[in-house]
PAVO-694516 format. One record per residue (C-alpha): x, y, z; residue number from 0; residue in one letter. Coordinates in steps of 0.2 Angstrom, whole numbers, plus 5000, padded with zeros to 4 digits. Last residue first. Layout:
BEGIN
<bafi><xx>X</xx><yy>Y</yy><zz>Z</zz><pos>NUM</pos><code>a</code></bafi>
...
END
This chain:
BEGIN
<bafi><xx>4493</xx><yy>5692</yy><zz>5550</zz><pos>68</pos><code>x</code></bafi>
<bafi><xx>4476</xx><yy>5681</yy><zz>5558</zz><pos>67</pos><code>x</code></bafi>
<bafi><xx>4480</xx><yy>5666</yy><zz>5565</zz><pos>66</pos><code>x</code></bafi>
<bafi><xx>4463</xx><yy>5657</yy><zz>5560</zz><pos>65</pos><code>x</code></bafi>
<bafi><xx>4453</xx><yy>5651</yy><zz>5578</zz><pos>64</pos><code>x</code></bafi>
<bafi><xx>4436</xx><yy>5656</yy><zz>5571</zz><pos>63</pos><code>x</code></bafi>
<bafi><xx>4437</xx><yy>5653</yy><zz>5554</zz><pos>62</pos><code>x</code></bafi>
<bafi><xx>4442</xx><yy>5666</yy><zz>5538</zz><pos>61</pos><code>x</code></bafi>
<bafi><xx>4439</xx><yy>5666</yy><zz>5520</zz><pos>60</pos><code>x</code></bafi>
<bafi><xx>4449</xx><yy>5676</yy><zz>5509</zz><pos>59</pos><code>x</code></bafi>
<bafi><xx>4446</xx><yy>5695</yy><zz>5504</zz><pos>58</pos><code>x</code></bafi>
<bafi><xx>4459</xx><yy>5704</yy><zz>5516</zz><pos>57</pos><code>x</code></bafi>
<bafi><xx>4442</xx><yy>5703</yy><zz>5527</zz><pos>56</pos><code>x</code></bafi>
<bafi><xx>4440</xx><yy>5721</yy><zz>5534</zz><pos>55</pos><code>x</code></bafi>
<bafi><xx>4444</xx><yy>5726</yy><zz>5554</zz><pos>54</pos><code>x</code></bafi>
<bafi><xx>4439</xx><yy>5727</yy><zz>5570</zz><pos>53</pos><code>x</code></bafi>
<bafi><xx>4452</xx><yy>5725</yy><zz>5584</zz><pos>52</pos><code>x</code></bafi>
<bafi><xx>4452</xx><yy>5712</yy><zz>5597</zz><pos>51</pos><code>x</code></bafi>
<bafi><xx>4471</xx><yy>5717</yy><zz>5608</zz><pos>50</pos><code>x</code></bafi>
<bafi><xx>4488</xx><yy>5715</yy><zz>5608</zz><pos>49</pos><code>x</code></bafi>
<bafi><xx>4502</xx><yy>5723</yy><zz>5594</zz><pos>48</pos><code>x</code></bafi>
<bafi><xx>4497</xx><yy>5741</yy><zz>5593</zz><pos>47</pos><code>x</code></bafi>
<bafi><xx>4507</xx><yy>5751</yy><zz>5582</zz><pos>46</pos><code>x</code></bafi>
<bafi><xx>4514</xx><yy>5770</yy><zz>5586</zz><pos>45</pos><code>x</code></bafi>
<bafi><xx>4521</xx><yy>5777</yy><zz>5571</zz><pos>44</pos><code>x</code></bafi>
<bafi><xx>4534</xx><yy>5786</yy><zz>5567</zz><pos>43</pos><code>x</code></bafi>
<bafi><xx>4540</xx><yy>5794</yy><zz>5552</zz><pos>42</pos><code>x</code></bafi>
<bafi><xx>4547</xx><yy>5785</yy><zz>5534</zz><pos>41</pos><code>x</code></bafi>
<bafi><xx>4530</xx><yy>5787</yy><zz>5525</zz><pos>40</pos><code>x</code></bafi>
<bafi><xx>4519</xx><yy>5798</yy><zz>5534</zz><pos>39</pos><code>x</code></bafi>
<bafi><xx>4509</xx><yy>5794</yy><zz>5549</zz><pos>38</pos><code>x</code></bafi>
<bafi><xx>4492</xx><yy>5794</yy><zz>5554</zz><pos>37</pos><code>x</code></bafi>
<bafi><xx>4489</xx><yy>5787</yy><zz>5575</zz><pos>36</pos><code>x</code></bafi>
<bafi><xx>4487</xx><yy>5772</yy><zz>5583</zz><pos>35</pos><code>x</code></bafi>
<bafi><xx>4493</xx><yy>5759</yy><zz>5569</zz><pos>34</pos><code>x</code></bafi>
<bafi><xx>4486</xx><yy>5740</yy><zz>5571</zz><pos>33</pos><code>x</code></bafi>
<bafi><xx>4500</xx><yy>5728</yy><zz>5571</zz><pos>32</pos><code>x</code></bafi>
<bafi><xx>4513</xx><yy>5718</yy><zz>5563</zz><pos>31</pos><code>x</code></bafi>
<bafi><xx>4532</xx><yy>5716</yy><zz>5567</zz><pos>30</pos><code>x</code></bafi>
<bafi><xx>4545</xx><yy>5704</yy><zz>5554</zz><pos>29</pos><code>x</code></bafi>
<bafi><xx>4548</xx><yy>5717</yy><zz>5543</zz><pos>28</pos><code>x</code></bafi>
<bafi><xx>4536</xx><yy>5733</yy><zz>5546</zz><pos>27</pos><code>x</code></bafi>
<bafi><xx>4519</xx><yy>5724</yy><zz>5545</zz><pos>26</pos><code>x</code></bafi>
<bafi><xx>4505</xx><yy>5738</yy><zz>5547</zz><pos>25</pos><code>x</code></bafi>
<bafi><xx>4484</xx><yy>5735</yy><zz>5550</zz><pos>24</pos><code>x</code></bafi>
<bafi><xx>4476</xx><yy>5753</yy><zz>5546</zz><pos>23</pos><code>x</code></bafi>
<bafi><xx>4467</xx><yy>5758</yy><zz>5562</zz><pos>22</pos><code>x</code></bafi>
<bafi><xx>4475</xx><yy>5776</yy><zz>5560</zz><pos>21</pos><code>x</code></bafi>
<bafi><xx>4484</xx><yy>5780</yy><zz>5543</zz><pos>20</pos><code>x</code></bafi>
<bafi><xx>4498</xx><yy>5773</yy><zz>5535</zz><pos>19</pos><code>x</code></bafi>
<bafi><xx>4512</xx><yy>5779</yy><zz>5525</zz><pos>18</pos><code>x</code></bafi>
<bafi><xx>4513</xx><yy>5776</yy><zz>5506</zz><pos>17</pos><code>x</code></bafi>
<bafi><xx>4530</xx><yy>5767</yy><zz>5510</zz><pos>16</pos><code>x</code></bafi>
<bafi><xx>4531</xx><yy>5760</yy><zz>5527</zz><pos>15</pos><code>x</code></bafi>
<bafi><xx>4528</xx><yy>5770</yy><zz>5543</zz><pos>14</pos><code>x</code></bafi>
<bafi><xx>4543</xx><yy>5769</yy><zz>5555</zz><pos>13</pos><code>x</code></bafi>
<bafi><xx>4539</xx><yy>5757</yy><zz>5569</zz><pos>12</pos><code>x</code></bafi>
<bafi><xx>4536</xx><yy>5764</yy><zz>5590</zz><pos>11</pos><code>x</code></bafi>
<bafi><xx>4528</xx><yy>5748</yy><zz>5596</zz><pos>10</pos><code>x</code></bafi>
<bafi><xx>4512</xx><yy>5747</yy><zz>5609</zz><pos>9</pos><code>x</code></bafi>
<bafi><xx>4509</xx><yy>5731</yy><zz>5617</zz><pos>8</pos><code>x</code></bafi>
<bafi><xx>4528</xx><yy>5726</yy><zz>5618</zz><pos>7</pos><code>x</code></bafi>
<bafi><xx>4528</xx><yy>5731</yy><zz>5638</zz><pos>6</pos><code>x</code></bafi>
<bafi><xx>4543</xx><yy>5744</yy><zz>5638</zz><pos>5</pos><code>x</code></bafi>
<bafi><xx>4563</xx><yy>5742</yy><zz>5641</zz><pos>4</pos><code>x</code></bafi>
<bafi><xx>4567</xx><yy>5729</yy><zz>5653</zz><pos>3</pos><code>x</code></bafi>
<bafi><xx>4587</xx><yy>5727</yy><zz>5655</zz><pos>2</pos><code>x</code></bafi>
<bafi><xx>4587</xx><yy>5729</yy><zz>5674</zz><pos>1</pos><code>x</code></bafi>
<bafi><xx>4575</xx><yy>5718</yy><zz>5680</zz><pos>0</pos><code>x</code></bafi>
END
């Protein structure tokens, strides 16, 4: 396949404001994910779009089979 690019697990986004640090879960427009690495605002960062992660409630209840985003 010619016009195949990269995988999707792993996204190059540029960081939102405040910047993001690693394991923090990032939304970038319509993309979400868990970031690799630090990251100041406006530079790179590598996001993780598949995989079980660990991470804090966001303060509401959650059930098995939620979509969590």
């Amino acid at each position: 396949m010619q016009n195949f690019i990269q995988s999707g697990k792993v996204l190059s986004l540029v960081a939102p404001a405040g910047g993001v640090l690693s394991g923090e879960f990032v939304v970038v427009g319509g993309l979400h994910g868990f970031a690799i690495t630090d990251a100041a605002e406006g530079a790179i960062v590598s996001v993780s779009r598949e995989g079980v992660f660990s991470a804090p409630k966001a303060g509401v209840e959650i059930h098995q089979g939620d979509p969590l985003f």
